[in-house]
Backbone as CSV, one residue per row, in Angstrom:
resi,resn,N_x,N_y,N_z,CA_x,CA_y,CA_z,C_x,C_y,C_z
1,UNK,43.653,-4.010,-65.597,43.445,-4.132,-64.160,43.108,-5.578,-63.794
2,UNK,43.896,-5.983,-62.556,43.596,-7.446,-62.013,41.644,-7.735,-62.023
3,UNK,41.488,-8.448,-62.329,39.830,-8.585,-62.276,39.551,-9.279,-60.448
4,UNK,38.376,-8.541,-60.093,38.245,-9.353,-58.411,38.162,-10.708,-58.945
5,UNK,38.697,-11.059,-57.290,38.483,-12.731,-56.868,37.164,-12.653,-56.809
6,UNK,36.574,-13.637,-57.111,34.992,-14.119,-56.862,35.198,-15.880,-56.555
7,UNK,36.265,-16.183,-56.259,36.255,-17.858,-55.895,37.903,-18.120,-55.469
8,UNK,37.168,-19.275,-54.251,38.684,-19.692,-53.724,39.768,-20.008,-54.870
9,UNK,40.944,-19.766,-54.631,42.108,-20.254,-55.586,42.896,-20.959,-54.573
10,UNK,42.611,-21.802,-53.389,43.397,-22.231,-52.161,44.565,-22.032,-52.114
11,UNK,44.814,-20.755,-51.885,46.165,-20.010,-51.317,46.579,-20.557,-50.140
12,UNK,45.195,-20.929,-49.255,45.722,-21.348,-47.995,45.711,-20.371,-46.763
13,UNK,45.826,-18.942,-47.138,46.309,-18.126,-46.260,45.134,-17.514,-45.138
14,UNK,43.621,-17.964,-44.865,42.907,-17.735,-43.947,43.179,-19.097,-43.211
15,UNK,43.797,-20.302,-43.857,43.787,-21.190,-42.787,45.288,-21.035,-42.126
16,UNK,46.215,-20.645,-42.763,47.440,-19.953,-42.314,47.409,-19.039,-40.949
17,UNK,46.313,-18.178,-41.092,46.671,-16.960,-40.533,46.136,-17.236,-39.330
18,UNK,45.186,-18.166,-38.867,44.569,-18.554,-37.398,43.472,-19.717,-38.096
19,UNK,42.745,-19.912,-36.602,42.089,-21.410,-36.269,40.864,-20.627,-35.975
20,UNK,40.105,-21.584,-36.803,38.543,-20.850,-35.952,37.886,-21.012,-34.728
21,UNK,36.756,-20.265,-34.757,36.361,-20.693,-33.341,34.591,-21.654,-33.618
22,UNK,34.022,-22.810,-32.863,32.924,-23.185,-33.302,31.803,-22.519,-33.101
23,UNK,30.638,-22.185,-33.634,29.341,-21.997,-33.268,28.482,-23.083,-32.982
24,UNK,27.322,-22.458,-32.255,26.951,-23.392,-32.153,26.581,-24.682,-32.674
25,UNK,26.182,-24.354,-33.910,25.348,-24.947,-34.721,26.467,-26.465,-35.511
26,UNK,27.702,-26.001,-34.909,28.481,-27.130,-34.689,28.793,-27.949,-33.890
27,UNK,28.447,-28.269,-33.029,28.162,-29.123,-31.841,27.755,-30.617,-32.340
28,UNK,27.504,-31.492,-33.420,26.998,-32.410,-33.809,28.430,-32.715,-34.610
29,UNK,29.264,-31.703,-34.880,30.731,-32.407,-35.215,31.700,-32.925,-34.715
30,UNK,31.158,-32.452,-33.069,31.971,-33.117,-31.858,31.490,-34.076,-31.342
31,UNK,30.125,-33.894,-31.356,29.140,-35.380,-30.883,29.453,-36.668,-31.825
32,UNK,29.478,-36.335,-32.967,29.606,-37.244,-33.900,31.477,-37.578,-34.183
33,UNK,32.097,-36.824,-33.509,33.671,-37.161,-33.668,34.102,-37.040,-35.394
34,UNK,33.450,-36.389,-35.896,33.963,-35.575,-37.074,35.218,-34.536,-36.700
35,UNK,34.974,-33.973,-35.824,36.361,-32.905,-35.487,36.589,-33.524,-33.616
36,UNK,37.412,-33.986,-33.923,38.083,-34.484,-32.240,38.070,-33.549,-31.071
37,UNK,37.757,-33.923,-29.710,37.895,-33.335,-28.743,39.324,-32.237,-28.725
38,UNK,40.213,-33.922,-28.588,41.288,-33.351,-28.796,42.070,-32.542,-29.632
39,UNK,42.140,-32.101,-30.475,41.697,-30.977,-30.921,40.856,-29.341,-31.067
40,UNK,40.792,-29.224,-29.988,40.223,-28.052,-30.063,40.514,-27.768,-28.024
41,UNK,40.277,-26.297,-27.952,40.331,-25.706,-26.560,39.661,-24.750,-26.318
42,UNK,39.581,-24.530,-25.449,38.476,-23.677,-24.497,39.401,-22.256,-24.199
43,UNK,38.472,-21.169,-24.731,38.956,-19.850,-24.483,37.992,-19.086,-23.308
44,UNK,38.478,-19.054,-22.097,37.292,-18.871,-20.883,36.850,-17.537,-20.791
45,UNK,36.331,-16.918,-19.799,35.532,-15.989,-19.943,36.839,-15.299,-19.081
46,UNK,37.116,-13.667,-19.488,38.316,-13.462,-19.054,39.945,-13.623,-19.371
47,UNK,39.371,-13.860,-20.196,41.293,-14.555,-21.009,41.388,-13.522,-21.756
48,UNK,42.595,-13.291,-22.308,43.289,-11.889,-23.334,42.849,-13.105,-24.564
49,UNK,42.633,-12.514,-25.835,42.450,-12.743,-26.597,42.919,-11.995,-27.931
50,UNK,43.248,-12.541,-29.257,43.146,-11.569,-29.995,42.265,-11.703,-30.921
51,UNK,41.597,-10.947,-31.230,40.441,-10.375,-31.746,40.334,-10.464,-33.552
52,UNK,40.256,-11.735,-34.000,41.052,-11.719,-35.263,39.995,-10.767,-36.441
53,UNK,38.390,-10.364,-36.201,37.749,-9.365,-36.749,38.226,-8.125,-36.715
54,UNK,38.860,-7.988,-35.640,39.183,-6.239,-35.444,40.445,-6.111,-35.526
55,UNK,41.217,-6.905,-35.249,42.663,-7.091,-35.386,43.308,-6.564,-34.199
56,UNK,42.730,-6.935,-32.906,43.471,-6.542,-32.013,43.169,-7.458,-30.649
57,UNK,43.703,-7.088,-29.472,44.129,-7.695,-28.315,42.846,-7.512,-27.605
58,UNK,41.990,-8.160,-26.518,40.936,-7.917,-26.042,40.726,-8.501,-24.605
59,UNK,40.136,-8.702,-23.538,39.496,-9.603,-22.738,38.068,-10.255,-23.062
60,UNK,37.637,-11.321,-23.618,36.824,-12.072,-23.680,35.461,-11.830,-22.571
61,UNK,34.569,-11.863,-23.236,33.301,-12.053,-22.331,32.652,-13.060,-22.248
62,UNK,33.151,-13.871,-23.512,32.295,-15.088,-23.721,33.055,-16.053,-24.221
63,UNK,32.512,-17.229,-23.450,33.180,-18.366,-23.757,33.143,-18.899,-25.019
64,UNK,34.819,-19.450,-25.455,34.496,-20.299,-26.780,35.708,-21.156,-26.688
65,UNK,34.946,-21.807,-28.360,35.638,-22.961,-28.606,36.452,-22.923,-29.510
66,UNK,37.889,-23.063,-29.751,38.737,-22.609,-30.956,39.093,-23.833,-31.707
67,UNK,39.654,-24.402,-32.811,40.378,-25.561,-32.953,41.654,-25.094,-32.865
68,UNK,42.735,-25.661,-32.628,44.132,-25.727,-32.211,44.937,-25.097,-33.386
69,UNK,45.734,-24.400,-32.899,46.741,-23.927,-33.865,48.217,-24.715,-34.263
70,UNK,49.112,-24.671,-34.907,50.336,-25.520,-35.321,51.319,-24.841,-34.166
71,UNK,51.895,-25.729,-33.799,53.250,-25.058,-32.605,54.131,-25.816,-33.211
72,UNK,55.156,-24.933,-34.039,55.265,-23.477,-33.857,54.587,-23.186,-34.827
73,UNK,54.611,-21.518,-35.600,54.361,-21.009,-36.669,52.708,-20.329,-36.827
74,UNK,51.664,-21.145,-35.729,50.594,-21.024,-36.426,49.811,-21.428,-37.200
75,UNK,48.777,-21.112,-37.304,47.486,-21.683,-38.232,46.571,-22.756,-38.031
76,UNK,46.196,-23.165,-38.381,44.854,-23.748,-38.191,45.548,-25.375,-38.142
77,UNK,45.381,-26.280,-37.243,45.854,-27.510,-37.393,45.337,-28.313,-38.485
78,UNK,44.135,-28.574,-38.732,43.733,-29.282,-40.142,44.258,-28.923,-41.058
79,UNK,44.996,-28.009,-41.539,45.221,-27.541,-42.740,46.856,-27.914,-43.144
80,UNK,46.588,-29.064,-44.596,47.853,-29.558,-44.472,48.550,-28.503,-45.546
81,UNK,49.690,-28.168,-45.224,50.326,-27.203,-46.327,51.004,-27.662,-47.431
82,UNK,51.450,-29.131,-47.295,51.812,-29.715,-48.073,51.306,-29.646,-49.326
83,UNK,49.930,-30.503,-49.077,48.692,-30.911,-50.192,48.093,-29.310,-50.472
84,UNK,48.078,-28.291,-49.257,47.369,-27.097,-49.768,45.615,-27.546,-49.537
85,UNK,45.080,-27.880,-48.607,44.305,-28.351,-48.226,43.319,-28.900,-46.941
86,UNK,42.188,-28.629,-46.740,41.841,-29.039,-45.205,41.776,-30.239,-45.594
87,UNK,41.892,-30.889,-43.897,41.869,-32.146,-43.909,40.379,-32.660,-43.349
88,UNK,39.446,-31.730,-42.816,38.511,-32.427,-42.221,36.989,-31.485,-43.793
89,UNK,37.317,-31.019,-44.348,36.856,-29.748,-45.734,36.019,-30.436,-45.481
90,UNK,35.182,-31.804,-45.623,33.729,-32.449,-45.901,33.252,-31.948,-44.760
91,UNK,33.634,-31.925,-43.113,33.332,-31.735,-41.988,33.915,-30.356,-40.936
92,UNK,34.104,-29.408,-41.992,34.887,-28.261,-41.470,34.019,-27.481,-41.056
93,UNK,34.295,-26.931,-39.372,33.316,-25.768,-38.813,32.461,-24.451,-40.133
94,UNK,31.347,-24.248,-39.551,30.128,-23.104,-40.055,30.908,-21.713,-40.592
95,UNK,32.482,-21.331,-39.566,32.521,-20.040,-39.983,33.744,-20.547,-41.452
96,UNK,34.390,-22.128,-41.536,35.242,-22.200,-42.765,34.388,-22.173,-43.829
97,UNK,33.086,-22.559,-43.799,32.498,-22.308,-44.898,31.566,-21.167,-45.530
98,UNK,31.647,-20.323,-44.153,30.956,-19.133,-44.735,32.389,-18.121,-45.073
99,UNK,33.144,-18.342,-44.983,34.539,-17.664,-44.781,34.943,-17.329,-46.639
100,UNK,34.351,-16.153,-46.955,35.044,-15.677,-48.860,35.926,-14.417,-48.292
101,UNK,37.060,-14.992,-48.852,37.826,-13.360,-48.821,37.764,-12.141,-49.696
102,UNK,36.948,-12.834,-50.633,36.114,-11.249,-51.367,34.687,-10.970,-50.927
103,UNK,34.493,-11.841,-50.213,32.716,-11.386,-49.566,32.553,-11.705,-48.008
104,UNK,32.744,-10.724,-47.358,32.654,-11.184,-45.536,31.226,-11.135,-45.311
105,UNK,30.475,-10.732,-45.944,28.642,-10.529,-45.859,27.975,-11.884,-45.045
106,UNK,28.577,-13.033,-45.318,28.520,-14.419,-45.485,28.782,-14.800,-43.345
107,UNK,30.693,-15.023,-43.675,31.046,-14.759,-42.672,30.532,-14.177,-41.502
108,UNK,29.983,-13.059,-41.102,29.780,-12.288,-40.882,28.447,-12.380,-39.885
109,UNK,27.370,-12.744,-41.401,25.984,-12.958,-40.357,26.306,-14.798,-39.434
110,UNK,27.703,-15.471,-40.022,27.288,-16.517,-39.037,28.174,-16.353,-37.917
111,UNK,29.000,-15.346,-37.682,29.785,-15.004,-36.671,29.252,-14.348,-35.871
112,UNK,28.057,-13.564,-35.926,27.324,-13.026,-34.869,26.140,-14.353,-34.570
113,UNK,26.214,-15.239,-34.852,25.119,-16.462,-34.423,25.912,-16.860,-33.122
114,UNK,25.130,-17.473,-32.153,25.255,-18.364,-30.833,26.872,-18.962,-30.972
115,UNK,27.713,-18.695,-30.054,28.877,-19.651,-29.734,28.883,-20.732,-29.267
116,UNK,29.455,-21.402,-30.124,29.384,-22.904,-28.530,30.249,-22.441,-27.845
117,UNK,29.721,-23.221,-26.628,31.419,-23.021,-25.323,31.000,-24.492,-24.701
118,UNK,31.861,-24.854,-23.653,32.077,-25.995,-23.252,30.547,-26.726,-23.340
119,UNK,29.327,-26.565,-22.491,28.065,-26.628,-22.378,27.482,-27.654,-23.308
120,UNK,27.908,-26.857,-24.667,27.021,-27.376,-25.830,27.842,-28.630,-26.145
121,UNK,28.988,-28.750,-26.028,30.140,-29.988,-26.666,30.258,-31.061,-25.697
122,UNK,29.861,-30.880,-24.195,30.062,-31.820,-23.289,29.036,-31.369,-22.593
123,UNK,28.774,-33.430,-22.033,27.697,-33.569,-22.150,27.827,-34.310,-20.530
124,UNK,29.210,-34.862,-20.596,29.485,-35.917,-19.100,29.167,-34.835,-17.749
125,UNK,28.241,-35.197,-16.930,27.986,-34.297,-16.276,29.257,-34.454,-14.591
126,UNK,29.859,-35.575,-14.799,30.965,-35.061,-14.079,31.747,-34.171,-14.266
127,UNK,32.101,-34.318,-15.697,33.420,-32.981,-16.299,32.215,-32.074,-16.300
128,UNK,31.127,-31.703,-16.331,30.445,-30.260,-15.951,30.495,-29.768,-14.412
129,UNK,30.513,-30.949,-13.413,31.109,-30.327,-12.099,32.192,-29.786,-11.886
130,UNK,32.849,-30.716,-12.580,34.576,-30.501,-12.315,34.548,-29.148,-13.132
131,UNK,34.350,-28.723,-14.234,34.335,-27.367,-14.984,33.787,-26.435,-14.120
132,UNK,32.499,-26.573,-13.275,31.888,-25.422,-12.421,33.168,-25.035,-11.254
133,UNK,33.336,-26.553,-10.757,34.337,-26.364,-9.308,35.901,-25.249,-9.845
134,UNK,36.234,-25.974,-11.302,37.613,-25.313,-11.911,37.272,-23.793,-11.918
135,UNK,36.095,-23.288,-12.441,35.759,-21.994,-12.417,35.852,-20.828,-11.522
136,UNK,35.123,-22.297,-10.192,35.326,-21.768,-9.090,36.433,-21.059,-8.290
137,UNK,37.266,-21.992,-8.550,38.900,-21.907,-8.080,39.422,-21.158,-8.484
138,UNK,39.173,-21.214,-10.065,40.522,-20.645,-11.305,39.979,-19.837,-12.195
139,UNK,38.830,-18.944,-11.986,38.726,-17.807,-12.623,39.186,-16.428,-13.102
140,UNK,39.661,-16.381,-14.290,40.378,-15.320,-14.454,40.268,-13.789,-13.790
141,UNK,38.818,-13.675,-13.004,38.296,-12.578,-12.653,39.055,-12.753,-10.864
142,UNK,39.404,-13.814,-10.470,39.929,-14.538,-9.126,41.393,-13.678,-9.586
143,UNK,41.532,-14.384,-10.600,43.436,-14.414,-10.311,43.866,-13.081,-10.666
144,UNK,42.740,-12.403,-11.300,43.466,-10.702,-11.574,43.263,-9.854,-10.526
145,UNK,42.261,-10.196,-9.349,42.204,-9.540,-8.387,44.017,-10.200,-7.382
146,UNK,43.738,-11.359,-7.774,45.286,-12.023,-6.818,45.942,-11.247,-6.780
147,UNK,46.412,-11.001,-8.203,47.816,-9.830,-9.357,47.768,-8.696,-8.651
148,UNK,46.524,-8.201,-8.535,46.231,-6.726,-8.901,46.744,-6.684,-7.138
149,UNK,46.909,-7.258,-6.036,47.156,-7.191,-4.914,48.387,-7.156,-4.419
150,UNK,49.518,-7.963,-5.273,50.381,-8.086,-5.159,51.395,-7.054,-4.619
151,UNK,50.968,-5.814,-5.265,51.815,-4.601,-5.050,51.835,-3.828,-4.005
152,UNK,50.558,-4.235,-3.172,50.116,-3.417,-1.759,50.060,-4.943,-0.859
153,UNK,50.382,-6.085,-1.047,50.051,-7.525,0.177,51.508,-8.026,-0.209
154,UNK,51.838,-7.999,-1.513,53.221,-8.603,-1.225,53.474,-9.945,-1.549
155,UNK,53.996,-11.008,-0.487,54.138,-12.476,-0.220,53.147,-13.130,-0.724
156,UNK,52.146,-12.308,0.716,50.515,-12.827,0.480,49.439,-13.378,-0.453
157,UNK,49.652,-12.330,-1.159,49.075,-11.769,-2.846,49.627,-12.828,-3.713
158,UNK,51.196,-12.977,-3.751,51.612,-14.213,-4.458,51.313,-15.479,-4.173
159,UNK,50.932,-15.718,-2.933,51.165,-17.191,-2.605,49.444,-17.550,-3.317
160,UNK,48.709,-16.676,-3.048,47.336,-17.011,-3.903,47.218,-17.130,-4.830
161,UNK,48.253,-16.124,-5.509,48.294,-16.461,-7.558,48.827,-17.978,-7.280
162,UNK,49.747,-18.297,-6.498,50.448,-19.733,-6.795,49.255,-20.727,-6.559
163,UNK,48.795,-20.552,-5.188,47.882,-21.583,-4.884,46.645,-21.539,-6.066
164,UNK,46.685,-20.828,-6.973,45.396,-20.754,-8.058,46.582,-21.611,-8.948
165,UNK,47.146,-21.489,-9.321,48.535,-22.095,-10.000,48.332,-23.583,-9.915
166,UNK,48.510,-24.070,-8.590,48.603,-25.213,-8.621,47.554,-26.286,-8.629
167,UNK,46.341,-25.571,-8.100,45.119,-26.376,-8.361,44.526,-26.398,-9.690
168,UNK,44.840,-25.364,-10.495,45.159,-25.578,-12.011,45.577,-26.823,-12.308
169,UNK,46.613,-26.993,-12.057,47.829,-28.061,-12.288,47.386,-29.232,-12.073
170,UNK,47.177,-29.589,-11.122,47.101,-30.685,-9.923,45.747,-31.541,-10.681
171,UNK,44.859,-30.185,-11.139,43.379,-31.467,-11.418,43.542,-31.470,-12.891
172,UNK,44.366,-31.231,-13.887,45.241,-31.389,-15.470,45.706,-32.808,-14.793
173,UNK,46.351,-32.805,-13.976,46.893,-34.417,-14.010,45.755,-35.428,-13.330
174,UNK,45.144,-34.935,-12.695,44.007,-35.811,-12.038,43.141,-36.079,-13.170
175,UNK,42.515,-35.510,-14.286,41.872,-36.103,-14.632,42.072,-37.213,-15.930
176,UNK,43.053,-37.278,-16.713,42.793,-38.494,-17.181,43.481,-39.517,-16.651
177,UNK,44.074,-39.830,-15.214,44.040,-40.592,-14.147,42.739,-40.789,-13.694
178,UNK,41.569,-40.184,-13.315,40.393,-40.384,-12.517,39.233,-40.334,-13.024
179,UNK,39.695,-40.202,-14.620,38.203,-40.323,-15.221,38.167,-40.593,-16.454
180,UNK,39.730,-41.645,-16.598,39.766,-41.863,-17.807,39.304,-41.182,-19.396
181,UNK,40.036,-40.463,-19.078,39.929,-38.949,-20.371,41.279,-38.936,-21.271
182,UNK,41.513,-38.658,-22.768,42.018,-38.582,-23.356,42.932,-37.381,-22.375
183,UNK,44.460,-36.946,-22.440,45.055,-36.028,-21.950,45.073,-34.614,-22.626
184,UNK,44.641,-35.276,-24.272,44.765,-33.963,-24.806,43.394,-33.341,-25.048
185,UNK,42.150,-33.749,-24.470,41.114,-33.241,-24.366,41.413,-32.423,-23.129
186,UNK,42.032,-32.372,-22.170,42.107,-31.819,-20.576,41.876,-29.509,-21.248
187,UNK,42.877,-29.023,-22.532,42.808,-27.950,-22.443,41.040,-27.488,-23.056
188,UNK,40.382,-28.823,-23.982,38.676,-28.545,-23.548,38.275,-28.322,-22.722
189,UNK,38.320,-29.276,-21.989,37.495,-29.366,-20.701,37.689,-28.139,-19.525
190,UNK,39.090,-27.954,-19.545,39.545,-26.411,-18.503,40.426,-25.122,-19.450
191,UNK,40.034,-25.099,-20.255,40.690,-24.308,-21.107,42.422,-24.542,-21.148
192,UNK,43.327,-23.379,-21.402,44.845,-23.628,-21.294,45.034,-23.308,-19.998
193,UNK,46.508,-24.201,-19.722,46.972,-23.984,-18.511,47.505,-22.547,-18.208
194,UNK,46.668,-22.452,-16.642,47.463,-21.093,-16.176,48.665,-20.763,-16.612
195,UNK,49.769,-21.584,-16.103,51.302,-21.219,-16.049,51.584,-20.648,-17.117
196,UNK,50.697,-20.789,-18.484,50.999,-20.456,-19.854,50.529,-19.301,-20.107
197,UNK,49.134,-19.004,-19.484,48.237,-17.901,-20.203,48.539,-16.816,-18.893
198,UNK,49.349,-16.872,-18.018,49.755,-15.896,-16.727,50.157,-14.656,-17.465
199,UNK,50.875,-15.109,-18.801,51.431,-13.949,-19.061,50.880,-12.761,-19.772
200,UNK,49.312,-12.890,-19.712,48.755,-11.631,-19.831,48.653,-10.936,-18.959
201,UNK,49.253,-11.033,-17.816,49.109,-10.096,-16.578,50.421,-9.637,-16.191
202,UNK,51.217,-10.240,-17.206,53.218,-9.466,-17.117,53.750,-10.435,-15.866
203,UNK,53.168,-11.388,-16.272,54.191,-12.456,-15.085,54.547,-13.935,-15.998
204,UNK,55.524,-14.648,-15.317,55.692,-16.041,-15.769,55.692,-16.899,-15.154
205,UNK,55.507,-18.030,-14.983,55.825,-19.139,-14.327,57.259,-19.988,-14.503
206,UNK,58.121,-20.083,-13.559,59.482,-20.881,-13.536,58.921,-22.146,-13.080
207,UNK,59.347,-23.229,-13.454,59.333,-24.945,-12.842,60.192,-24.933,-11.829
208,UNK,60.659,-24.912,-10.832,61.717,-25.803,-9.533,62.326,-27.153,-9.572
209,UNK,63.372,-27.195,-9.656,63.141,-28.465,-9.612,62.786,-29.684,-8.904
210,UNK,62.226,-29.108,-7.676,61.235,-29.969,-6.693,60.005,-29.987,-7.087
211,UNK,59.807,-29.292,-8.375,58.318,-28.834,-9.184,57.354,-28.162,-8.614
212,UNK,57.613,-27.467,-7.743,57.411,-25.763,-7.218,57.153,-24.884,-8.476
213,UNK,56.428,-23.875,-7.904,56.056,-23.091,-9.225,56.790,-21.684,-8.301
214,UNK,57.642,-21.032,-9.472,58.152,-20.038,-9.007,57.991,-18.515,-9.688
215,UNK,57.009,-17.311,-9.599,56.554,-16.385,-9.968,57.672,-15.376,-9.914
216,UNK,57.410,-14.656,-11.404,58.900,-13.663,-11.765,57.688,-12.701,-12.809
217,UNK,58.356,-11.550,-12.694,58.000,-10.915,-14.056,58.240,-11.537,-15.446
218,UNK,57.702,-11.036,-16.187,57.414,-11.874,-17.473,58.682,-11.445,-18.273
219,UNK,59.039,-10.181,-17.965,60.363,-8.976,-18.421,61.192,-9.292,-17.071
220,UNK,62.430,-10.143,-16.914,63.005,-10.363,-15.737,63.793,-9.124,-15.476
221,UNK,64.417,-8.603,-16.907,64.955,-7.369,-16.685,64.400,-5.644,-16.040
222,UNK,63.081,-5.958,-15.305,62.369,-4.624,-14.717,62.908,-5.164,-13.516
C-alpha cells in the first residue's frame, strides 16, 4: 500500500488549482511591498464567489483580499510552473503556509482567523473616500435590486443597471489620472469591474462603438 504523504513533494497543484485569499495578519506584506498591490483584488461584499472550502458557488458576506489568478488557465499568479515553484515562498500569504494536503487541521484554524479587506491594506485616506463613495454608487446589493426590476420597469430598470455601469467605469479611469495610482492596483482599490462580474446576474455587457455600454442576456439565445 502507497504509504501517506506527510510532506510537500511540490506537485504544484494547490497553487494550480486557485489563488489565496489574505488574512489579516498579512497586511505588513503589502505595507512592506513584499506582495504588490498590484497584484491582488478585492472580492466585495455581495459578489458570487466560489467557495474553494466547500466547493461551491456562493454570495459573499465579507470582504476580501485574493491574489490574482493566471488569464487564461488559472492558478495562483506567483507560482512559476516552469521552475515548479513560488516566487514570493520567503514572503507567501498565512493560509500558503498553513496549507498541508495531508493535514487541513493547520489550514483551517488560520482560515477562520480575521480577513483582511481593503481597510487593513490601505491606508490613503482619499482612496478610503473614494472606496466609501464607490460603495455607495456600486453596491452589489444596489445593482441586484436594479436587475431584479427590470422585468416589471423595463427601460427604466436598465438604464440604472447602466448608469451603475458607467460610474463604475468612469472613476477606473479617473483614478490613476487623478491620483496618480498604479492602473493595476484600480481592481484593489474597487474590486473587479462591473461589466465583467454582471454576469452573475445572467446578463453581459456589449462595448458600442461610441463606447456606450449595451445590456443583453448573458445566453443571447433566450
Amino acid at each position: 500500500m502507497e504509504k501517506p504523504r506527510d510532506h510537500c513533494i511540490r506537485c504544484g497543484e494547490c497553487c494550480l488549482r486557485s489563488s489565496p485569499s489574505l488574512q489579516a495578519s498579512d497586511a505588513p506584506l503589502v505595507y512592506k511591498n513584499l506582495i504588490k498591490r498590484s497584484d491582488l483584488y478585492s472580492v466585495r461584499v455581495g459578489e458570487l464567489v466560489r467557495d474553494n472550502i466547500r466547493g461551491e458557488l456562493k454570495i459573499t458576506d465579507t470582504e476580501l483580499i485574493k491574489v490574482r489568478e493566471k488569464e487564461p488557465g488559472g492558478g495562483c499568479v506567483f507560482y512559476d510552473d516552469t521552475e515548479k515553484k513560488c516566487t514570493v515562498y520567503r514572503h507567501r500569504p498565512v493560509q500558503c503556509r498553513a496549507l498541508k494536503c495531508w493535514d487541513e487541521s493547520e489550514f483551517m484554524r488560520v482560515y477562520a482567523s480575521p480577513k483582511a479587506g481593503r481597510r487593513e491594506i490601505i491606508s490613503d485616506h482619499t482612496l478610503l473616500r473614494l472606496i466609501d463613495r464607490h460603495e455607495e454608487r456600486c453596491a452589489y446589493a444596489r445593482l441586484e435590486g436594479c436587475v431584479n426590476r427590470i422585468k416589471g420597469h423595463g427601460r427604466e430598470a436598465v438604464e440604472s443597471v447602466l448608469q451603475i455601469l458607467k460610474f463604475d467605469h468612469d472613476i477606473r479611469r479617473l483614478i490613476p489620472e487623478k491620483l496618480d495610482v498604479d492602473p493595476g492596483e484600480t481592481d484593489l482599490i474597487l474590486g473587479r469591474p462591473l461589466t465583467k462580474t454582471i454576469i452573475m446576474f445572467g446578463l453581459k455587457v456589449v462595448r458600442q462603438p461610441d463606447g456606450t455600454f449595451f445590456l443583453t442576456l448573458l445566453d443571447s439565445s433566450l
